[in-house]
N, C-alpha and C positions, 0 to 999 in steps of 0.2 A: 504494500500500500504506500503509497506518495505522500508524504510530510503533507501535501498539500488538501488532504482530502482528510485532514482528522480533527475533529472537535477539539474545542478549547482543553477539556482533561486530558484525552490522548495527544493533544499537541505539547503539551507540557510530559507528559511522560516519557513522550517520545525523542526530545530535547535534554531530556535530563537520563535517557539511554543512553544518547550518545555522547553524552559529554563523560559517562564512564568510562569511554571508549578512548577518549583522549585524553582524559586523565592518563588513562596504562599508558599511549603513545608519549603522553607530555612526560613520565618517570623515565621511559627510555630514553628522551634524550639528553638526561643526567649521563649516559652515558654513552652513545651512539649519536651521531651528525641526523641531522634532521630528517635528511633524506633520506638514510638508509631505514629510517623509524617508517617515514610517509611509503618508500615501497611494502614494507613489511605490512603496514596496514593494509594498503592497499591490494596488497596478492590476500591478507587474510580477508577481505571485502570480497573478494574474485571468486574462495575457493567456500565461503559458508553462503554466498548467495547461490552455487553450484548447487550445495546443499539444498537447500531451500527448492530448486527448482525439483530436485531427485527426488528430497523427502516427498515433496509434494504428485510426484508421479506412482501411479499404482505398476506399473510394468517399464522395462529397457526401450521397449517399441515407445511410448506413449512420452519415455523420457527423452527420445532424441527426436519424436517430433515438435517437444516444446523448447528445444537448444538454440533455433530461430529466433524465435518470438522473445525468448526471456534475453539472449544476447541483445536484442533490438529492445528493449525495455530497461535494461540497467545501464546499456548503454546510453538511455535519451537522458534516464534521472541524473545519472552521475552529472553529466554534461551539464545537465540542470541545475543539480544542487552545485555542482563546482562555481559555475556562471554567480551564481546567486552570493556564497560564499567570497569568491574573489571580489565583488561589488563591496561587500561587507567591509572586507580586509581594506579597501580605501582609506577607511580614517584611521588605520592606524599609522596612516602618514599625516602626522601632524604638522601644523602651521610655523609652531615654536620648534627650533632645534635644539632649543635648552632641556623638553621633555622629553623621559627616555622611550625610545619605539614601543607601541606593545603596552606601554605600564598602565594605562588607561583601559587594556582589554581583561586586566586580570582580575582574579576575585577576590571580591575586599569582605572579608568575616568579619 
């Protein structure tokens, strides 16, 4: 289901899944370059939505005639949610160069 299709409780749950998600990714890169953190995600993105399409098939036949369809669908979100995200990430270029990049996106307890 599309972020974009979820009621105000499941949009909030849904939001607060993922940001578990990037918490684990944000601990790794205490010790790993950013990049090799964001592939890592990324292939693990690749291979539990694999999942997802399998889990969700009752038979082999039934599983590779939806390998189409779901490549062409995680391919639009991503693209989607990426677009939307990079828009996002704009203002963590700020105006002053006196503030540090980022410290405005973090969270303040």
């Amino acid at each position: 289901m599309a972020d974009d299709q979820l009621n105000e409780q499941e949009s909030k749950e849904f939001y607060a899944m993922a940001d578990t998600f990037i918490d684990v990714a944000n601990s790794h890169c205490d010790n790993k370059e950013t990049n090799h953190v964001g592939s890592a995600m990324l292939f693990a993105t690749a291979r539990f939505s694999s999942f997802v399409v399998a889990s969700q098939s009752p038979d082999k036949d039934a599983y590779e005639a939806e390998i189409e369809t779901a490549t062409e669908f995680f391919t639009k979100e991503f693209k989607r949610m990426l677009t939307q995200n990079l828009d996002d990430y704009k203002t963590a270029f700020k105006a002053h160069e006196d503030e540090p990049r980022y410290e405005h996106l973090k969270k303040k307890d």
